[in-house]
C-alpha positions as CSV (number, residue, x, y, z in Angstrom):
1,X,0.0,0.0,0.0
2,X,1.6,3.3,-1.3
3,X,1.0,6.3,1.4
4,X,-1.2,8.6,-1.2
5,X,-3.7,5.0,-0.9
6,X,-3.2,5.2,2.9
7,X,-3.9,8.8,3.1
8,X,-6.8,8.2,0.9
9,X,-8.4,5.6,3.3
10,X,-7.5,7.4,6.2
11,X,-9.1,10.9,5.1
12,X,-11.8,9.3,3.9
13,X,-12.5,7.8,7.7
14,X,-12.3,10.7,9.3
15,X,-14.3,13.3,7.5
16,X,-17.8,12.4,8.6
17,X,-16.4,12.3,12.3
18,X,-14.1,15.7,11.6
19,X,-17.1,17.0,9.7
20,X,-19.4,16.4,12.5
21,X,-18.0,19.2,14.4
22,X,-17.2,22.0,11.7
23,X,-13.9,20.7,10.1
24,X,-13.5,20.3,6.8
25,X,-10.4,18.9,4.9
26,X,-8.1,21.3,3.2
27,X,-5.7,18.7,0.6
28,X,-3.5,21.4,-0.1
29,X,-2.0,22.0,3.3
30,X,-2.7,18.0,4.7
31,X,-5.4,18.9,7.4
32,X,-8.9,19.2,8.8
33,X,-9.3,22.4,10.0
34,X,-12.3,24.7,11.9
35,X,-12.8,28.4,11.4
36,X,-13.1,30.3,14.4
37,X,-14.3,33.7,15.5
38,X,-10.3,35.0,15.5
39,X,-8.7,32.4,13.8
40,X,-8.8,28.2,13.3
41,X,-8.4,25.0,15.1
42,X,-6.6,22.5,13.0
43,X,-5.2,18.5,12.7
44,X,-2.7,18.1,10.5
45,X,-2.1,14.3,9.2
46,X,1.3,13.5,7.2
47,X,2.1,10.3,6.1
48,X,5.3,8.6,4.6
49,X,7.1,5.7,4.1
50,X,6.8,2.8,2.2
51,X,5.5,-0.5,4.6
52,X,5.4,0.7,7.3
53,X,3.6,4.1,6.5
54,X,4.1,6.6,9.2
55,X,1.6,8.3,10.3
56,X,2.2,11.5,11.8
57,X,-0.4,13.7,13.8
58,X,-0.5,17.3,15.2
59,X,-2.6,19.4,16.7
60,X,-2.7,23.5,16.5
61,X,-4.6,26.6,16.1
62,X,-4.1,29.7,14.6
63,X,-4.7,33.4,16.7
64,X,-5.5,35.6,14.0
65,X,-4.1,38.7,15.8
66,X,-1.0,37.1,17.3
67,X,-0.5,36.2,13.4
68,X,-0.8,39.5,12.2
69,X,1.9,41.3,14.5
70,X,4.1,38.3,13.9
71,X,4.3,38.4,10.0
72,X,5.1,42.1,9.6
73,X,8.5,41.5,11.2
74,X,9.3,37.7,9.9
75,X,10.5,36.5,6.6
76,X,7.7,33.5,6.3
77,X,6.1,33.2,2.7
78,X,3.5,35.8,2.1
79,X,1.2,33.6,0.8
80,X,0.9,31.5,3.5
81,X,0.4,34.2,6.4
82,X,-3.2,33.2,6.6
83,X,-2.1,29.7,7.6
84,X,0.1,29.8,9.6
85,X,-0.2,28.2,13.3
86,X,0.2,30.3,16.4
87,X,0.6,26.8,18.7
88,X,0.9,23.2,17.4
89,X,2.0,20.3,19.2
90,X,2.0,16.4,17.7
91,X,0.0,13.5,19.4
92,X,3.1,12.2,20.6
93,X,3.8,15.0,22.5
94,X,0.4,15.4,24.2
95,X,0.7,11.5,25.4
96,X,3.8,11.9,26.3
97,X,5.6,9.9,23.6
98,X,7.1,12.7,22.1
99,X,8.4,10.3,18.9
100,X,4.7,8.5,18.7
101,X,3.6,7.5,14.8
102,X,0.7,5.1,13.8
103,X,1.9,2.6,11.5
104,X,0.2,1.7,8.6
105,X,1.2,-1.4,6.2
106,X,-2.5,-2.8,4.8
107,X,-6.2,-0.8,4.0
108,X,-7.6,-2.5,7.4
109,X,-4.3,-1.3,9.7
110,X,-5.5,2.6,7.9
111,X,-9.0,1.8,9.2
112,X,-7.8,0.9,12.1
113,X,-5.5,3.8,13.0
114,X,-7.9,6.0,11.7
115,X,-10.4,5.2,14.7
116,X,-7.7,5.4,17.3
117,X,-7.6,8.7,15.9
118,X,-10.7,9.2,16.2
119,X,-11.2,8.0,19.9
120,X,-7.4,10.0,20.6
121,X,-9.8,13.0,19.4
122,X,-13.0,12.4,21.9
123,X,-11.0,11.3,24.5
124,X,-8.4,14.3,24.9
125,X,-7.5,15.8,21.1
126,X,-10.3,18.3,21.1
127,X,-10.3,18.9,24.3
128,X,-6.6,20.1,24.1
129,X,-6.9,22.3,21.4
130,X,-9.6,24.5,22.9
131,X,-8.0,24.6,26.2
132,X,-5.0,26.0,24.1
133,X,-6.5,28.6,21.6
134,X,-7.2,31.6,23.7
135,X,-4.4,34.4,24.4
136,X,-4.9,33.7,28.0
137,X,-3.8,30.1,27.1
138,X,-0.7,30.4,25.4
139,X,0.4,33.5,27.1
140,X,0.3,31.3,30.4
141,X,2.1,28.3,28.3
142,X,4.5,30.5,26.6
143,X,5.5,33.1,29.2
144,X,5.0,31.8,32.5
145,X,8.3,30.0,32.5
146,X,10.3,31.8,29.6
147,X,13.5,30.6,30.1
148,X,12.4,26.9,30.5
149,X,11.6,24.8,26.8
150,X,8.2,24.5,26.0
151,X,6.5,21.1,26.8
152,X,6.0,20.7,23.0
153,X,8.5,21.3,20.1
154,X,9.0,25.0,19.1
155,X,11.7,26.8,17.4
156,X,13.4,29.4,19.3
157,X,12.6,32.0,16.8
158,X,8.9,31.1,16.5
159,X,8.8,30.6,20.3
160,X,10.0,34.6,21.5
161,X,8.0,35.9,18.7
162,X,4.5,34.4,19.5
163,X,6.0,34.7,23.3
164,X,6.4,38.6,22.9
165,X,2.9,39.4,21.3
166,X,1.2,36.7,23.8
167,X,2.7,38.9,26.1
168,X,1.3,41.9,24.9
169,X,-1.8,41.2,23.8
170,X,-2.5,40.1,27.0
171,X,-0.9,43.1,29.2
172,X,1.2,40.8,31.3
173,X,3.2,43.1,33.7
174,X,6.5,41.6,33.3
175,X,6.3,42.5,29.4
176,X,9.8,44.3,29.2
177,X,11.7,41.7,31.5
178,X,10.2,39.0,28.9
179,X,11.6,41.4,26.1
180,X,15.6,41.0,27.7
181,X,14.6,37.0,28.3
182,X,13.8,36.6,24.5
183,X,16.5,38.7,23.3
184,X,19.1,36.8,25.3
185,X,18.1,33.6,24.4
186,X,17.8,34.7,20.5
187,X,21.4,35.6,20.9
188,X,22.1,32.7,22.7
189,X,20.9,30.1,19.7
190,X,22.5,32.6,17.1
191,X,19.9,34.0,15.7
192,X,21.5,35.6,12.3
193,X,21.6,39.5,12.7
194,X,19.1,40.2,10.6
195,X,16.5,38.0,12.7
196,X,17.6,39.4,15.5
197,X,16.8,43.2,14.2
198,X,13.2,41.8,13.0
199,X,13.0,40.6,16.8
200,X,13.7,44.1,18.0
201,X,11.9,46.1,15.6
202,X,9.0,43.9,16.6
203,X,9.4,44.4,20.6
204,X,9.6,48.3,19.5
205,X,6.4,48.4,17.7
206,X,4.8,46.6,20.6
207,X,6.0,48.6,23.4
208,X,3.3,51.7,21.7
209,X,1.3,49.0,20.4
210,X,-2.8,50.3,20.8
211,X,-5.4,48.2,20.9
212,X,-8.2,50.5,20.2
Protein backbone atom coordinates (compact mmCIF):
# COMPACT_ATOMS: atom_id res chain seq x y z
CA UNK A 1 0.00 0.00 0.00
CA UNK A 2 1.57 3.33 -1.30
CA UNK A 3 0.97 6.33 1.43
CA UNK A 4 -1.24 8.59 -1.20
CA UNK A 5 -3.66 4.99 -0.87
CA UNK A 6 -3.16 5.19 2.91
CA UNK A 7 -3.88 8.78 3.08
CA UNK A 8 -6.80 8.20 0.93
CA UNK A 9 -8.37 5.60 3.27
CA UNK A 10 -7.49 7.44 6.21
CA UNK A 11 -9.11 10.86 5.09
CA UNK A 12 -11.83 9.27 3.95
CA UNK A 13 -12.50 7.79 7.67
CA UNK A 14 -12.27 10.72 9.30
CA UNK A 15 -14.29 13.27 7.48
CA UNK A 16 -17.77 12.37 8.63
CA UNK A 17 -16.40 12.33 12.29
CA UNK A 18 -14.06 15.74 11.62
CA UNK A 19 -17.11 17.02 9.72
CA UNK A 20 -19.43 16.39 12.50
CA UNK A 21 -18.05 19.19 14.42
CA UNK A 22 -17.18 21.98 11.66
CA UNK A 23 -13.87 20.70 10.11
CA UNK A 24 -13.51 20.30 6.76
CA UNK A 25 -10.45 18.87 4.86
CA UNK A 26 -8.09 21.27 3.22
CA UNK A 27 -5.66 18.68 0.57
CA UNK A 28 -3.46 21.39 -0.09
CA UNK A 29 -1.99 21.99 3.29
CA UNK A 30 -2.66 18.05 4.70
CA UNK A 31 -5.43 18.86 7.36
CA UNK A 32 -8.89 19.23 8.84
CA UNK A 33 -9.33 22.43 9.96
CA UNK A 34 -12.28 24.66 11.90
CA UNK A 35 -12.79 28.35 11.39
CA UNK A 36 -13.07 30.32 14.43
CA UNK A 37 -14.25 33.68 15.52
CA UNK A 38 -10.31 35.04 15.51
CA UNK A 39 -8.69 32.42 13.75
CA UNK A 40 -8.84 28.23 13.30
CA UNK A 41 -8.44 25.00 15.10
CA UNK A 42 -6.62 22.50 12.96
CA UNK A 43 -5.25 18.49 12.72
CA UNK A 44 -2.71 18.14 10.49
CA UNK A 45 -2.12 14.34 9.18
CA UNK A 46 1.34 13.51 7.25
CA UNK A 47 2.10 10.35 6.10
CA UNK A 48 5.28 8.61 4.62
CA UNK A 49 7.14 5.70 4.06
CA UNK A 50 6.85 2.83 2.18
CA UNK A 51 5.46 -0.50 4.64
CA UNK A 52 5.44 0.65 7.27
CA UNK A 53 3.59 4.15 6.45
CA UNK A 54 4.07 6.61 9.22
CA UNK A 55 1.63 8.30 10.33
CA UNK A 56 2.24 11.48 11.81
CA UNK A 57 -0.41 13.68 13.81
CA UNK A 58 -0.54 17.35 15.21
CA UNK A 59 -2.64 19.43 16.67
CA UNK A 60 -2.73 23.51 16.51
CA UNK A 61 -4.63 26.59 16.11
CA UNK A 62 -4.11 29.71 14.62
CA UNK A 63 -4.72 33.39 16.70
CA UNK A 64 -5.54 35.63 13.99
CA UNK A 65 -4.12 38.70 15.80
CA UNK A 66 -1.01 37.09 17.31
CA UNK A 67 -0.54 36.20 13.37
CA UNK A 68 -0.80 39.50 12.20
CA UNK A 69 1.85 41.27 14.50
CA UNK A 70 4.10 38.34 13.88
CA UNK A 71 4.34 38.43 10.02
CA UNK A 72 5.07 42.15 9.64
CA UNK A 73 8.53 41.46 11.21
CA UNK A 74 9.25 37.66 9.94
CA UNK A 75 10.48 36.54 6.63
CA UNK A 76 7.71 33.45 6.30
CA UNK A 77 6.10 33.22 2.69
CA UNK A 78 3.47 35.80 2.13
CA UNK A 79 1.18 33.64 0.76
CA UNK A 80 0.93 31.50 3.45
CA UNK A 81 0.45 34.19 6.37
CA UNK A 82 -3.16 33.23 6.61
CA UNK A 83 -2.11 29.73 7.61
CA UNK A 84 0.09 29.83 9.57
CA UNK A 85 -0.16 28.17 13.26
CA UNK A 86 0.20 30.25 16.38
CA UNK A 87 0.59 26.85 18.70
CA UNK A 88 0.86 23.21 17.36
CA UNK A 89 1.99 20.25 19.21
CA UNK A 90 2.01 16.44 17.74
CA UNK A 91 -0.03 13.53 19.45
CA UNK A 92 3.07 12.19 20.60
CA UNK A 93 3.78 14.96 22.55
CA UNK A 94 0.40 15.37 24.18
CA UNK A 95 0.70 11.51 25.41
CA UNK A 96 3.84 11.92 26.34
CA UNK A 97 5.59 9.87 23.58
CA UNK A 98 7.12 12.66 22.06
CA UNK A 99 8.41 10.27 18.91
CA UNK A 100 4.66 8.45 18.73
CA UNK A 101 3.61 7.51 14.77
CA UNK A 102 0.74 5.09 13.76
CA UNK A 103 1.92 2.59 11.46
CA UNK A 104 0.23 1.68 8.59
CA UNK A 105 1.17 -1.41 6.15
CA UNK A 106 -2.50 -2.81 4.78
CA UNK A 107 -6.17 -0.85 3.98
CA UNK A 108 -7.59 -2.53 7.40
CA UNK A 109 -4.28 -1.27 9.70
CA UNK A 110 -5.48 2.61 7.92
CA UNK A 111 -8.97 1.83 9.18
CA UNK A 112 -7.84 0.87 12.14
CA UNK A 113 -5.51 3.85 12.97
CA UNK A 114 -7.88 6.04 11.68
CA UNK A 115 -10.42 5.17 14.66
CA UNK A 116 -7.75 5.38 17.28
CA UNK A 117 -7.65 8.74 15.93
CA UNK A 118 -10.71 9.24 16.23
CA UNK A 119 -11.16 8.03 19.91
CA UNK A 120 -7.40 9.97 20.58
CA UNK A 121 -9.78 13.02 19.42
CA UNK A 122 -12.99 12.40 21.87
CA UNK A 123 -10.99 11.32 24.50
CA UNK A 124 -8.41 14.25 24.90
CA UNK A 125 -7.52 15.83 21.11
CA UNK A 126 -10.31 18.27 21.10
CA UNK A 127 -10.29 18.90 24.30
CA UNK A 128 -6.61 20.07 24.07
CA UNK A 129 -6.93 22.30 21.44
CA UNK A 130 -9.57 24.50 22.87
CA UNK A 131 -7.98 24.60 26.20
CA UNK A 132 -4.98 26.01 24.06
CA UNK A 133 -6.51 28.62 21.64
CA UNK A 134 -7.21 31.58 23.66
CA UNK A 135 -4.39 34.37 24.44
CA UNK A 136 -4.92 33.66 28.03
CA UNK A 137 -3.85 30.09 27.11
CA UNK A 138 -0.70 30.39 25.43
CA UNK A 139 0.36 33.54 27.11
CA UNK A 140 0.35 31.26 30.38
CA UNK A 141 2.06 28.28 28.33
CA UNK A 142 4.54 30.50 26.64
CA UNK A 143 5.52 33.14 29.20
CA UNK A 144 5.03 31.82 32.51
CA UNK A 145 8.27 30.02 32.48
CA UNK A 146 10.35 31.85 29.62
CA UNK A 147 13.54 30.58 30.13
CA UNK A 148 12.39 26.89 30.46
CA UNK A 149 11.60 24.81 26.76
CA UNK A 150 8.24 24.49 26.03
CA UNK A 151 6.54 21.13 26.80
CA UNK A 152 6.03 20.75 22.97
CA UNK A 153 8.51 21.27 20.15
CA UNK A 154 9.01 25.04 19.14
CA UNK A 155 11.72 26.76 17.38
CA UNK A 156 13.45 29.38 19.34
CA UNK A 157 12.58 32.02 16.77
CA UNK A 158 8.90 31.07 16.52
CA UNK A 159 8.78 30.56 20.26
CA UNK A 160 10.05 34.58 21.53
CA UNK A 161 8.03 35.89 18.75
CA UNK A 162 4.53 34.43 19.45
CA UNK A 163 5.99 34.68 23.31
CA UNK A 164 6.41 38.58 22.89
CA UNK A 165 2.85 39.43 21.26
CA UNK A 166 1.24 36.69 23.82
CA UNK A 167 2.73 38.94 26.08
CA UNK A 168 1.30 41.89 24.88
CA UNK A 169 -1.84 41.21 23.78
CA UNK A 170 -2.49 40.08 26.99
CA UNK A 171 -0.90 43.08 29.24
CA UNK A 172 1.21 40.80 31.27
CA UNK A 173 3.17 43.15 33.70
CA UNK A 174 6.52 41.60 33.29
CA UNK A 175 6.31 42.50 29.43
CA UNK A 176 9.78 44.33 29.17
CA UNK A 177 11.66 41.69 31.52
CA UNK A 178 10.23 39.04 28.94
CA UNK A 179 11.60 41.35 26.10
CA UNK A 180 15.64 41.00 27.70
CA UNK A 181 14.60 36.99 28.32
CA UNK A 182 13.77 36.65 24.51
CA UNK A 183 16.53 38.69 23.27
CA UNK A 184 19.12 36.81 25.31
CA UNK A 185 18.07 33.57 24.41
CA UNK A 186 17.81 34.68 20.45
CA UNK A 187 21.43 35.64 20.86
CA UNK A 188 22.09 32.66 22.71
CA UNK A 189 20.89 30.06 19.65
CA UNK A 190 22.50 32.62 17.09
CA UNK A 191 19.92 34.01 15.70
CA UNK A 192 21.46 35.56 12.33
CA UNK A 193 21.57 39.46 12.73
CA UNK A 194 19.09 40.17 10.56
CA UNK A 195 16.48 37.97 12.70
CA UNK A 196 17.61 39.39 15.52
CA UNK A 197 16.83 43.16 14.16
CA UNK A 198 13.18 41.80 12.97
CA UNK A 199 12.96 40.65 16.77
CA UNK A 200 13.69 44.05 17.99
CA UNK A 201 11.87 46.06 15.58
CA UNK A 202 9.05 43.90 16.55
CA UNK A 203 9.35 44.36 20.57
CA UNK A 204 9.57 48.28 19.49
CA UNK A 205 6.36 48.40 17.71
CA UNK A 206 4.78 46.57 20.56
CA UNK A 207 5.99 48.63 23.39
CA UNK A 208 3.33 51.72 21.68
CA UNK A 209 1.30 49.04 20.42
CA UNK A 210 -2.79 50.28 20.78
CA UNK A 211 -5.43 48.19 20.86
CA UNK A 212 -8.20 50.50 20.21
Amino acid sequence: MKASEAEQVVINELRPFFMAYDYSWMPHYQQFRRLTSNGFHNLLINIKGDKPQLVDIKLGCRIDMVEDLVYQFTTGLLGYQEHSNTFIASLGEIIGQSYFKYEISDKQEAVTVSEAIKGFMLSKGLDFIVQHSSVQSLDKLFNDQPTQKLPYATHPLNRCLRGIVLARLAERKDFIGLVAIYRRALVISKTAPPLLEKYDRLCHYLKSFSFN
